[in-house]
LUMLUM-127708 format. One record per residue: x, y, z of N, C-alpha, C in turn. Coordinates in pm, whole numbers, plus 50000, padded with zeros to 5 digits. Layout:
N
XYZXYZXYZ...
END
This chain:
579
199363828561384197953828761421197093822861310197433824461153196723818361065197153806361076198073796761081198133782261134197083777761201197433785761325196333779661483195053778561395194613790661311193043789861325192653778361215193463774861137192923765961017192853753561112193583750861178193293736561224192023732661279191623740661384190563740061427189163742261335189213749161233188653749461082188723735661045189673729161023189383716060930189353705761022189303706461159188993694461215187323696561249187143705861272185473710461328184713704961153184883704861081184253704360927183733690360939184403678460951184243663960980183083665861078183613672661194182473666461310180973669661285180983679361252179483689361205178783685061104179613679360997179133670660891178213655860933179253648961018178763642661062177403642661164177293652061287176323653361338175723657961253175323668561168174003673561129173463679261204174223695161247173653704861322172193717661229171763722961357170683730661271171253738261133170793741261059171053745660947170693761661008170513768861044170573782561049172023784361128171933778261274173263775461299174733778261273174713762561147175373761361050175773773260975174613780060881175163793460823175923805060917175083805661054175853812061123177463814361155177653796361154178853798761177179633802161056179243798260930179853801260865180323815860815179143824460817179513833260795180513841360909180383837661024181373843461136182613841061122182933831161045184653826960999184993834960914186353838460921186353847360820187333837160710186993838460556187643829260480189003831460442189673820360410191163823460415191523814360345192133814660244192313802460122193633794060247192673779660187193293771560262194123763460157194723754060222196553748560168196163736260107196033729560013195963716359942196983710060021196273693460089197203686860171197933676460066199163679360020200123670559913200893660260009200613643459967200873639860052202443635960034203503633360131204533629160085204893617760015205653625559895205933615259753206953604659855206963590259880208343584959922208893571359785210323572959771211083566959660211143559759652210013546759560210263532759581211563527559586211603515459660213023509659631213553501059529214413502859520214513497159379215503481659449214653470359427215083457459459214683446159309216023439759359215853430259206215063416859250214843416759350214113405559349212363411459416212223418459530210933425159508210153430059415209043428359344207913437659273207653449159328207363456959212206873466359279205763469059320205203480459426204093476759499202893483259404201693484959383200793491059317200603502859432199783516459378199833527259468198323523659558198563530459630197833527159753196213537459712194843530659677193743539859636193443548559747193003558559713192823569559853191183561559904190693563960017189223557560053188563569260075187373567159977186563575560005185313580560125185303595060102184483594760286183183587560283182903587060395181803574560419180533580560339179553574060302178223583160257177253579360367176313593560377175013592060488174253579460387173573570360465172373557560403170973570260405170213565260337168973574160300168413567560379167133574460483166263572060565165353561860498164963547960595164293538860559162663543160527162413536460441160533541260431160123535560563158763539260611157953534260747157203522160692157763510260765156513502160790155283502260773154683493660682153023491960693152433491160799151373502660827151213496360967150023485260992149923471461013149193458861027147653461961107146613459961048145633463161100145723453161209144663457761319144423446061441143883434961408143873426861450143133408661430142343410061575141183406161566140303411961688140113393361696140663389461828140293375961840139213371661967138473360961995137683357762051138263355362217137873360862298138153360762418138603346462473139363337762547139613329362565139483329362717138743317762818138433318262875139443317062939140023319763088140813315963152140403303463278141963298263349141343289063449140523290363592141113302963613140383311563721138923317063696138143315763539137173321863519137273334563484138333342863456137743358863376138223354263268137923365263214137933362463055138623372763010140003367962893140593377662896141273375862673141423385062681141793384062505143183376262505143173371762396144483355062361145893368462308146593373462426147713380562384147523388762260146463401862270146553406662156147813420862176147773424262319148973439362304150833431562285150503423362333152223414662245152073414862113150873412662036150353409561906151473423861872150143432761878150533448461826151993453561889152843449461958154063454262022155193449461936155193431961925155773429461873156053430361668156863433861650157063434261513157173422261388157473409761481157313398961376156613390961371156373382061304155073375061232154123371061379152873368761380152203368461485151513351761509151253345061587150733330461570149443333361551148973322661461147283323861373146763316761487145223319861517144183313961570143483302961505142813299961599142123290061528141203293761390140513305861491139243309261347140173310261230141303315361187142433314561056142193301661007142503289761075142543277060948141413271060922141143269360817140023262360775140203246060713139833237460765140183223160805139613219160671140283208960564139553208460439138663194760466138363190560316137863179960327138403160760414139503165160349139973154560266140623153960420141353165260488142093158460617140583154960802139993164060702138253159860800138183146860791138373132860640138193123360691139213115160718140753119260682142173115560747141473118960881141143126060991141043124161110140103115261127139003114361094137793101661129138623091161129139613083361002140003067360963140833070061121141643079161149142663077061222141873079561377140883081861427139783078861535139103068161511138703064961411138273046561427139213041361430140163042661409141213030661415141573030461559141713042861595142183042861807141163038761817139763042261794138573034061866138593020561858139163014861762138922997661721139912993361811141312999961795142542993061902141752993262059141233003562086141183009062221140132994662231139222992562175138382980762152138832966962164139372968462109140382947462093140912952162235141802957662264142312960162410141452956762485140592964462548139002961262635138872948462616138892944462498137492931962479139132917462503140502922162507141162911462555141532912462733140892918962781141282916562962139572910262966138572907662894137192903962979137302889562957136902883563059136732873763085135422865063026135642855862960134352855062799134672836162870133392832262889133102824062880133702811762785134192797562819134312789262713133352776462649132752776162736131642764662762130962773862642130232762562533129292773362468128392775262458127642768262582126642765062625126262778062733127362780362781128122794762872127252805662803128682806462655128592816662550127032818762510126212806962439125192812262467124012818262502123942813662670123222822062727123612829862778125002835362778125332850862787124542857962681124812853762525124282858262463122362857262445121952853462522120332853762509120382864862659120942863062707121282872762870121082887662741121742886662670122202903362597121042908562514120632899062476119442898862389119502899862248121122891162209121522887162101121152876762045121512870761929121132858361850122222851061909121522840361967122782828662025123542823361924123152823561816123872816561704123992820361556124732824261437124532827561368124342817561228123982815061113123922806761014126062800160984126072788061028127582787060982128702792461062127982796161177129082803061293129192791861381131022789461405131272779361449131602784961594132262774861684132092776761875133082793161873134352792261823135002802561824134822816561801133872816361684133512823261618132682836861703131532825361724130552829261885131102835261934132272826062057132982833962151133602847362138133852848062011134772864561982133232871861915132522870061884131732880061885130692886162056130732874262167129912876662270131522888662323132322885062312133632890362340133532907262323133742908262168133582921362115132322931562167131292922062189129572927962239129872929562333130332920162449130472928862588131882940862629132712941462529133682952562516133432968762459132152966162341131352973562331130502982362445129822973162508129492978162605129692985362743130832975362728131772980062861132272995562839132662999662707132953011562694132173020362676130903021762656129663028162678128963028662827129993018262904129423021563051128223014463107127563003762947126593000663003126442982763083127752974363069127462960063092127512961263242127892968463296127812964363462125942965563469125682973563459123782980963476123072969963406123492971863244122612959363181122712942563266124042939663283123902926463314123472929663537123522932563579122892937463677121572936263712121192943563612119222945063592118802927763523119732925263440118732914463415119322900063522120342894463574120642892563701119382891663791118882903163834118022905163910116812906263881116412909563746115122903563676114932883263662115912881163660116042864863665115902860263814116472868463876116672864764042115042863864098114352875164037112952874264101111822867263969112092866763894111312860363831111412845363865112292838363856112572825163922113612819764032112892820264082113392821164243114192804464263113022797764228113952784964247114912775264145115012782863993115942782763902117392790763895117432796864067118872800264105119992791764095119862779764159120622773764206121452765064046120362760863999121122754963854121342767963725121292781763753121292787963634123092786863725123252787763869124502793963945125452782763893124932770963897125492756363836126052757163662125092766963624125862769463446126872776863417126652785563495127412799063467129662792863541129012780763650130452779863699130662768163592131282772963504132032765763380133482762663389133842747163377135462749563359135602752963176137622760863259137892765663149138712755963046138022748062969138322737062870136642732262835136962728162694136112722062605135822708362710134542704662733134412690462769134112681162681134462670562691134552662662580133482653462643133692640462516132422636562553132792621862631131612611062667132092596162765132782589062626132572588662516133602580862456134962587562443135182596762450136702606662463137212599862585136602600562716137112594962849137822584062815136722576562799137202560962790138332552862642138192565762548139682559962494140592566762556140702580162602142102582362692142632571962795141372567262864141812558662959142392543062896142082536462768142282528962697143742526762629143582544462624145082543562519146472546862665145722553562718146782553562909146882537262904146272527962952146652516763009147172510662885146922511762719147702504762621149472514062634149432527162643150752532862646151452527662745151172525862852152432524162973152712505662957151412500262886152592485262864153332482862751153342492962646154402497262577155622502462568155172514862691156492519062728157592510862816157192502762888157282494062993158182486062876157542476862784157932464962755159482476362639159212484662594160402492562515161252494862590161552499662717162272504262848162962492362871162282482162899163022468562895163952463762813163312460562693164252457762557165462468562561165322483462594166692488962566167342483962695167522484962861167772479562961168502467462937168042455262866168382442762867169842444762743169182454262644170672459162554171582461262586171392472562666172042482162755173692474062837172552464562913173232452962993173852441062932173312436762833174192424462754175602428862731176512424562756177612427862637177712421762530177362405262472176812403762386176002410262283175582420462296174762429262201175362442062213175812444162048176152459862031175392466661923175152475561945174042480761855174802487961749176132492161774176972497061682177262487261515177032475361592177462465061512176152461061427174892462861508173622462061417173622473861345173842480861360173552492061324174662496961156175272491961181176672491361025176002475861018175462469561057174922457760952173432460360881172972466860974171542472160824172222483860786172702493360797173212503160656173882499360576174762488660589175302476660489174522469660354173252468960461172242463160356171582474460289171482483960364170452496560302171492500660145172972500260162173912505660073173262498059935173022488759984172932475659853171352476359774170692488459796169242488459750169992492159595168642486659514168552485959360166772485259362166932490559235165842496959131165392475759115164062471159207164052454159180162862457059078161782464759114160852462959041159662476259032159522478658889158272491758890157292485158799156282489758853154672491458788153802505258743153102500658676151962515158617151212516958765151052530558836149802525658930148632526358866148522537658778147072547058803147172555358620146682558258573146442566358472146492583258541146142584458624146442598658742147492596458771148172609758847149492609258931149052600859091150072593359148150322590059243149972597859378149502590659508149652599859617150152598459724149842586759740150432576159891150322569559834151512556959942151692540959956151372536460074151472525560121151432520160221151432507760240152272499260337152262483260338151922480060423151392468360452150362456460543151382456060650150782455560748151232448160880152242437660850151892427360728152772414960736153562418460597153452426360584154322429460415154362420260298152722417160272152432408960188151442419360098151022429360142150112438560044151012450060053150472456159962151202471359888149382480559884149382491159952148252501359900148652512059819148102512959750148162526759672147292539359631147642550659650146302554259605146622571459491145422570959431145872584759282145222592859299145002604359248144672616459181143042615759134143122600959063141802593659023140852592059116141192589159227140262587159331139612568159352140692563859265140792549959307142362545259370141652537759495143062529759552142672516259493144192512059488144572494359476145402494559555145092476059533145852467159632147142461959553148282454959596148842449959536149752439159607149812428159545150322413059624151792418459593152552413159693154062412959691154182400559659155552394959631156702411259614156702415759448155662408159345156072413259216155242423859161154212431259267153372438159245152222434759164151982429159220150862421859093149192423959139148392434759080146652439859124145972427759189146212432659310145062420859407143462427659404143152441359388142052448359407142212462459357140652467259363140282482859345139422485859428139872500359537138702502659641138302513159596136762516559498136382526559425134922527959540135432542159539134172550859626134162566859661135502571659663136072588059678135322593459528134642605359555134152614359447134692620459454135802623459521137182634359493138672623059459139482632359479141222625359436141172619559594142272611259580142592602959725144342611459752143932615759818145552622359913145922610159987145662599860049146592592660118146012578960181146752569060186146222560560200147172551560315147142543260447147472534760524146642519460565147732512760613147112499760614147172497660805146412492760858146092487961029146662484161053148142488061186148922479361204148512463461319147222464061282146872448561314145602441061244145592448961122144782439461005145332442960870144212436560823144502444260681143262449360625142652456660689142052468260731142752482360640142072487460521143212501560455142112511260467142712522360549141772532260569142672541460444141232554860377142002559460297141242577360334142272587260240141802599460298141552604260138140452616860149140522621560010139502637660016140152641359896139622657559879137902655659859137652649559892135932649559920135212652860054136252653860174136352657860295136232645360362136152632260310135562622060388137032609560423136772602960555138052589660493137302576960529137812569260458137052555360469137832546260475137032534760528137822524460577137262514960500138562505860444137982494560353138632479060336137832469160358138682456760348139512455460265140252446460219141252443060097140832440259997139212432959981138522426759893137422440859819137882447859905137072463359810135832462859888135472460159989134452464260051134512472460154133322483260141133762494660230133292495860359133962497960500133532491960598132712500060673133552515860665133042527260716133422541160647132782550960713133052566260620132782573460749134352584660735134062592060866134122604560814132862612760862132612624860765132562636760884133152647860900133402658960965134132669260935135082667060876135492677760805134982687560743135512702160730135432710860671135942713860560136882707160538137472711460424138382697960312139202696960276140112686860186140642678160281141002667660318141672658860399143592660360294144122654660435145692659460366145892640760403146392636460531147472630160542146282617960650146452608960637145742594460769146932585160800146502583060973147232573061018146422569561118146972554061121146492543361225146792544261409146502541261490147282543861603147842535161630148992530961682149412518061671148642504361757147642507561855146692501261887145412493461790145742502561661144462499761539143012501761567142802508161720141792510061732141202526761723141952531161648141772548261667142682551761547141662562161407142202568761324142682587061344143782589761308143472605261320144262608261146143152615961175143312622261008143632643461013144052646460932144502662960909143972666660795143312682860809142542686160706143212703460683142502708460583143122720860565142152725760581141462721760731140512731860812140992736760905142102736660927143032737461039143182726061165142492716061134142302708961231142862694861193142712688061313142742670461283141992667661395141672653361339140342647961398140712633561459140622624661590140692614461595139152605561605139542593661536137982583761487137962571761584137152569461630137022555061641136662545561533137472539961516137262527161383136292521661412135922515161512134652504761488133892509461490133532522061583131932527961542131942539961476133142542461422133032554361327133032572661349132932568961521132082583861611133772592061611132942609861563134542616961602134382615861764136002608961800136262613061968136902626261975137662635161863138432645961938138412650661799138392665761807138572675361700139412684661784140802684961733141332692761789142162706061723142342719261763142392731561637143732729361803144692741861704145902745661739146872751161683146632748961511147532756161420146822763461378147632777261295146862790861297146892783961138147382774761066147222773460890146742760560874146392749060785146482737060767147032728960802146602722660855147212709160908147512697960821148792691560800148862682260642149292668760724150032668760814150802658160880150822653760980150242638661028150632633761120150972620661180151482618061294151792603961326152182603861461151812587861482151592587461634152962578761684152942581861840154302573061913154212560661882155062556361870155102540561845154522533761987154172539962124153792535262267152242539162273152012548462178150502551562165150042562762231151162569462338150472577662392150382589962315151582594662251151332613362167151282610162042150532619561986150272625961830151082637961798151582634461712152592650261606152052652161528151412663461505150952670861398151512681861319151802684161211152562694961138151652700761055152122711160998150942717660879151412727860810150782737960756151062749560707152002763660765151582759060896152372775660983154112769961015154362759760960155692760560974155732753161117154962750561170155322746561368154512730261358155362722161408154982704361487154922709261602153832697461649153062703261771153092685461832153142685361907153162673061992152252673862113151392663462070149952662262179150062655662270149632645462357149152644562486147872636562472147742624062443146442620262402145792611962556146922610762643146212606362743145232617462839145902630362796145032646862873144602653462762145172654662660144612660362557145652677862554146472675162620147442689862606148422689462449148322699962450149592705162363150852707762431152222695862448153012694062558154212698762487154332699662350155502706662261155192710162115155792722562115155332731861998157232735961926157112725161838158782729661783158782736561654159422747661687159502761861594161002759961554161532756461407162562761561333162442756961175161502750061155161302752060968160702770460957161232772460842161042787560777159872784860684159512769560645158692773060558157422757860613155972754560514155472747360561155882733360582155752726760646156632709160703154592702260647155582693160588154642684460541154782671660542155972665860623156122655960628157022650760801156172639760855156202637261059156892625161046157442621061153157212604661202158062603361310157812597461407158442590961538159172578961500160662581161536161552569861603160792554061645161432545461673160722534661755161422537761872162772544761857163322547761979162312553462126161772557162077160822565162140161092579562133162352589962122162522600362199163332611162089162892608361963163462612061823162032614961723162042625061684161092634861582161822636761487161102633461322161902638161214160672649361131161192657261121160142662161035161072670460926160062675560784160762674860660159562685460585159592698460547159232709060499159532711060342159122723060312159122729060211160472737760169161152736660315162402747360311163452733460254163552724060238164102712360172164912710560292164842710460439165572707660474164432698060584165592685760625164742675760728165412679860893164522681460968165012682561079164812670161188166342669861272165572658561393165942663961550164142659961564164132668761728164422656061861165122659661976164542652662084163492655462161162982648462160162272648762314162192653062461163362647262428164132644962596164372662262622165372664462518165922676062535164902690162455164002687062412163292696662386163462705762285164222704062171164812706562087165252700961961166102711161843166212704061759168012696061730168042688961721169532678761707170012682561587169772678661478170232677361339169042687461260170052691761171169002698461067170142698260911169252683960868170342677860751169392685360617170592692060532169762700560398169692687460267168502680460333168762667360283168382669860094167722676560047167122675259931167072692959851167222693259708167612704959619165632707859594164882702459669163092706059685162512707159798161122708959800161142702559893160602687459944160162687760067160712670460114159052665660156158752659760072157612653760106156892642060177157932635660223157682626060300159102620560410158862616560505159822612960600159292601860691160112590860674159792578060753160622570560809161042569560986162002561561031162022545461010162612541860981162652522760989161662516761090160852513361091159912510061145160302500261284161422492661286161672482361394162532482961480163202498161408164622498861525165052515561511164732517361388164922533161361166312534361310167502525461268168142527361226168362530961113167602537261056167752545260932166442551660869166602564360809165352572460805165542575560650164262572560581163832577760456163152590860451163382598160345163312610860300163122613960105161582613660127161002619459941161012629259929161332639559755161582649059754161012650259617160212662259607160052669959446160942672659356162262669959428163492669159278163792654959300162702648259261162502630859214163512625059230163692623059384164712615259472164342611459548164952599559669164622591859776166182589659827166472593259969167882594359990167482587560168168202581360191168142566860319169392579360412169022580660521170172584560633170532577060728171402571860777171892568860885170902569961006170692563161112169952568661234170942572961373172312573361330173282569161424173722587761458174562590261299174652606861307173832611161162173432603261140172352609961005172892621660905173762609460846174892607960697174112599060601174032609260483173612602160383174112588760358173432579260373173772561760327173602563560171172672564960081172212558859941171342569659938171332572559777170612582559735169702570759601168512570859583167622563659490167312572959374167592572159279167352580059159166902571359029165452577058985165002565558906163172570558861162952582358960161692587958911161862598558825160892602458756160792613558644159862622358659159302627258784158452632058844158862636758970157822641359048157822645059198157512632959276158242630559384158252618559442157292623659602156032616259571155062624359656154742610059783155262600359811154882591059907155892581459928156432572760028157352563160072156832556560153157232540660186157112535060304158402523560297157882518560380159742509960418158492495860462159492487460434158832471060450159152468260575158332461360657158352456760790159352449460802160152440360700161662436260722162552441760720162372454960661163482461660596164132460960509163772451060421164062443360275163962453360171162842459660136162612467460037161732485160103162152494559983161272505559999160552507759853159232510759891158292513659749157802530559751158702536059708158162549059618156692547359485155772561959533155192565259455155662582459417155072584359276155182593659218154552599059120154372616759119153722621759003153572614958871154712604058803155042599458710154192585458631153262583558769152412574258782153122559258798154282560458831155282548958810155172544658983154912531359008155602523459180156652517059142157672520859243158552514359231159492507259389159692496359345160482494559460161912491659457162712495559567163602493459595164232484559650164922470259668165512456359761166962461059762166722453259896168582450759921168822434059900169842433759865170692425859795171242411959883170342400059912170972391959994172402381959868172862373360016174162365859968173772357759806172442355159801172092344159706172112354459583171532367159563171232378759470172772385259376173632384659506175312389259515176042373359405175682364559459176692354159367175702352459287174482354259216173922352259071174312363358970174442373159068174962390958939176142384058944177092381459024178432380459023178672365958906177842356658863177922344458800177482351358619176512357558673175872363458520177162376858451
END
């Protein structure tokens, strides 16, 4: 019987401990037991084994009984946040979740009244609201339909009750500000009402000035040009198609001979081109060099410097025929009429002039805005176009001097250009890296060729007709077709870049190429393989032209040195070969 009762004694001890019964209870029971020395539980000793290759084990720690954790302290209790009623969508009004507030135990989301907005991000939000306002603006003001006529533009703008014109504000200029003013408005809600009311203030005030204000307002969308613009398009139309005509022929009749191989002309002038030599150099200028250029009959040499004087010079030993002094700036470039001898010249004074051989000056064509870059003749001789770093180029009438066309299209300077050998398109190149090919019988922009990386400063047309070379800053020369709309060759002709580029004037079988690492290198026109490389300047080689025979090429250069280059006939070959 003392067995039975201890057990139930030492198992009841654990449980009671654990619950945490009443304490009067507790004594109760205790004293109702009656005590009885209880038995120390010895646990059984067992005999490690004794193994020669096992360790022995360490003794096993007894675990001690669990301990009660001490009751946690109470929570702070969080005063209320009394927040501002928030209206609902139905209309009552009801508090922003404050009994979730007080229910829930962890952190609570702040209201507004909590943050206080500082300075500094008060005007971080303004820059970043004008700026959506300005986008949201250009957006608007590019779907409205803005007048081009500016004759249009400005009586929209007297319609608004703006200044039609500002001091030095040019046609464009205008147009994007009447632009921006009625986008303005439009977003204020007010151009339908404003132009409305006055509409109809005009409508009754002059009743019978309807009909021609209705006559202004229907504007086409293009610049109109003026009756001398007409009548050289129509001039240079009927001179182009008996050019093209009589060129179409000549290849046709090639085409068809078998007697004629062009393969065979063609390895007989690079034959001759191989054979160029250093024949003869001159001083030009006390200034650096800028352009050359030779006569129609390749009996004069032009030149022009830094100085702001051009000369003439008699072939073939170079010898000063003249001085055409009149540029109050440097002369950038100078050409001769391919049907006089007529030398128009261009220069950083904004002006170009045209001057006999004998130094008399014939005319001065003044419009520009800014530095003149590059002049050429049309091959008709009756029409100059010149490029400025106003972004523009300009075509002249020579005899009376009047601008016929100012035409914009590049977003940078315009440095380069030259016309079809048939008269009808102009190539222009410039600063933005893009040749643009015009349309002079409509006046379109009919090709825009994009692959120099850097600015192209140097044009010229084939006689072929259907071949573009142009020659950049990225030192490489590219050649485009026509036909195919694209670029053919892109030869890394020069270790600079390439400042000038000129096809053979009579057949195109071979294309010259000047370069700022003071070289002149002749290509092939066939697959445009270096033929001859000219080495002999000590400077930047800033101008080229090729002789109407094809006999010689005359480089100018920073170095102030002209020089020309001959090929080598049978009589030249057995005197070196005798000497």
């Amino acid at each position: 019987m003392a067995a039975e009762e201890e057990n139930p004694v030492s198992t009841s001890l654990p449980v009671s401990s654990a619950a945490v019964p009443d304490s009067q209870a507790l004594i109760s029971t205790i004293e109702a037991t009656p005590s009885q020395p209880v038995q120390p539980i010895i646990p059984p000793v067992i005999p490690p084994m004794v193994s020669a290759i096992v360790p022995p084990i360490a003794p096993i720690s007894t675990i001690p009984p669990p301990q009660v954790p001490a009751p946690l302290a109470p929570l702070p209790v969080r005063p209320p946040v009394f927040k501002p009623p928030v209206p609902a969508q139905n209309g009552e009004v009801r508090t922003s979740d404050s009994e979730s507030d007080h229910d829930e135990p962890g952190p609570t989301r702040a209201s507004a009244v909590e943050y206080e907005i500082s300075e500094e991000s008060r005007q971080v939000r303004e820059r970043q609201e004008k700026a959506k306002q300005d986008l949201l603006m250009k957006r608007r003001a590019a779907v409205l339909a803005v007048p081009t006529n500016d004759m249009a533009v400005r009586a929209r703008l007297r319609r608004l009750g703006e200044p039609i014109t500002f001091f030095g504000e040019r046609e464009m200029e205008r147009r994007d500000r009447l632009r921006m003013l009625m986008a303005k408005l439009d977003s204020e809600g007010q151009l339908d009402r404003l132009m409305k009311a006055l509409e109809e203030e005009e409508a009754a005030a002059t009743a019978t000035g309807a009909d021609v204000e209705e006559e202004m307002l229907q504007y086409p969308f293009y610049t109109e040009g003026s009756k001398a613009l007409l009548d050289a398009r129509i001039d240079i139309a009927k001179y182009s198609i008996v050019k093209a005509a009589k060129r179409l022929q000549q290849a046709q009749r090639r085409r068809d001979n078998p007697d004629e191989s062009i393969d065979e002309e063609i390895d007989y002038t690079l034959k001759k081109v191989e054979s160029l030599y250093l024949d003869c150099t001159e001083s030009g200028d006390d200034r650096p060099l800028s352009g050359c250029s030779y006569s129609h009959d390749g009996n004069l040499l032009a030149t022009s410097s830094l100085s702001g004087v051009v000369k003439i010079w008699s072939m073939p030993r170079l010898q000063k025929f003249s001085a055409l002094k009149g540029h109050t700036e440097r002369a950038t470039d100078v050409t001769f009429s391919p049907v006089s001898n007529h030398v128009a010249t261009s220069s950083a004074d904004r002006t170009a002039r045209l001057w006999n051989t004998d130094g008399s000056l014939l005319n001065t064509f003044q419009g520009h805005l800014d530095r003149l870059a590059r002049i050429a003749f049309h091959p008709s001789g009756k029409y100059l176009g010149t490029t400025s770093f106003d972004k523009t180029w300009r075509l002249w009438d020579v005899d009376t001097g009047v601008e016929l066309l100012l035409q914009e299209g590049h977003s940078r300077s315009v440095y380069g250009i030259a016309f079809h050998p048939d008269g009808s398109l102009a190539a222009s190149c410039g600063l933005d890296a893009v040749a643009r090919v015009w349309d002079l019988r409509t006046g379109r922009s009919i090709l825009a060729l994009e692959g120099h990386v850097k600015p192209v400063l140097g044009i010229s047309f084939s006689p072929n007709g259907y071949h573009l070379a142009t020659g950049g800053e990225d030192n490489t020369c590219r050649i485009w077709d026509l036909r195919k709309r694209k670029s053919l060759y892109v030869i890394p002709a020069h270790s600079n870049l390439i400042s000038q580029v000129k096809f053979e004037p009579q057949e195109g079988y071979f294309l010259v190429t000047g370069s700022y690492d003071m070289t002149v290198k002749v290509w092939s026109g066939r697959d445009f393989k270096l033929v001859k490389s000219l080495s002999g300047h000590e400077a930047k080689v800033t101008s080229l032209d090729i002789h109407p025979d094809e006999q010689s090429i005359a480089t100018v250069s920073h170095d102030r040195w002209i020089k020309l280059w001959s090929t080598r006939n049978k009589g030249d070959e057995h005197a070196m070969d005798v000497d």
